[in-house]
N, C-alpha and C positions, 0 to 999 in steps of 0.2 A: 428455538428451532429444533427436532428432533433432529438425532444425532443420524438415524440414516441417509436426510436429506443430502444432496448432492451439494444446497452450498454451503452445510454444516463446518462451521472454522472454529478450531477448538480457540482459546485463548492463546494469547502468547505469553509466556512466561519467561522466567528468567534462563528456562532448562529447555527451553522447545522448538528454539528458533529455527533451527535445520529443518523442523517435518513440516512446521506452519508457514515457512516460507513460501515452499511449493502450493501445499494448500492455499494459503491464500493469494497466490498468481493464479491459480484457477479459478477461486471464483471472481477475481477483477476480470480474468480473461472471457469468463460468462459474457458480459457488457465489453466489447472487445474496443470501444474508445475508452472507458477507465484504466485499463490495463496498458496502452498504447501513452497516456498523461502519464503513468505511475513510471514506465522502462523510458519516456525520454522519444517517444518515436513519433508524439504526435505534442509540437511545441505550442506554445499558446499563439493562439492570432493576434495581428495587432489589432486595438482598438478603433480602425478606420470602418467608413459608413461601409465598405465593397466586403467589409471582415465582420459584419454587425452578427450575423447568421453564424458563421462559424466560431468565433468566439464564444458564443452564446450556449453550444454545443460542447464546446470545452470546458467552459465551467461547468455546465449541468456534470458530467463526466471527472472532471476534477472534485469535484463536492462530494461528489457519490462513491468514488475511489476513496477520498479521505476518511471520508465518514466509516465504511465499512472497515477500515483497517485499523480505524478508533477503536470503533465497536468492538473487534477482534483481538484486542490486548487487554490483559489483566488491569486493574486498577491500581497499581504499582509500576506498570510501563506507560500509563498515559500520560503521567506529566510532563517525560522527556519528549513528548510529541505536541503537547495542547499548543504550543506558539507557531506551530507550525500547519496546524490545520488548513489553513488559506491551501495549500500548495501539497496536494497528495504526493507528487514526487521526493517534496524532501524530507515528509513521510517517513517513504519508502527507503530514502538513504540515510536517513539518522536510527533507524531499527537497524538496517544491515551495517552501518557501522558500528554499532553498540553491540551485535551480536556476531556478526558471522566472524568464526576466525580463519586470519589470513596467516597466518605461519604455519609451516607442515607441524614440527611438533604439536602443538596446539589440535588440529587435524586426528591425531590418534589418541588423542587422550580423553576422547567422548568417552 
């Protein structure tokens, strides 16, 4: 994908997590059901016949969220994610807790 594209996601690496974050909430936010399975705001439907439709719409959007956020990490961050692929959201929180840090020190010492 050239790099000028809009939804150009550089990789994530061990050193990048703070700028790829963002970037890559935007381009889940492109398909704004992928983004909504990834933050938690759009939970899965249950399996019932009245939920066949919307569930069905959740995975498509779960798959596509996952997948892109594979795609978008190095080959040295995708193992701590392959067993999680099924479920983009916890994806999403086993990268933010492997990287972002939560203590102020930590915070100034980029």
């Amino acid at each position: 994908m050239p790099a000028e594209s809009p939804r150009a996601v550089p990789l994530l690496t061990e050193t990048n997590y703070n700028e790829w974050k963002y970037l890559m909430q935007a381009r889940l936010m492109q398909s704004t059901l992928s983004w909504m399975v990834v933050d938690g705001s759009l939970s899965k439907p249950s399996d019932s016949k009245e939920d066949r439709d919307d569930l069905r719409l959740w995975n498509v959007a779960n798959m596509q969220a996952a997948g892109l956020i594979y795609s978008a990490t190095s080959p040295n961050i995708q193992p701590f994610i392959r067993d999680s692929l099924s479920d983009a959201k916890t994806v999403w929180d086993t990268l933010k807790s492997k990287f972002e840090q939560t203590n102020s020190t930590a915070r100034f010492l980029v």
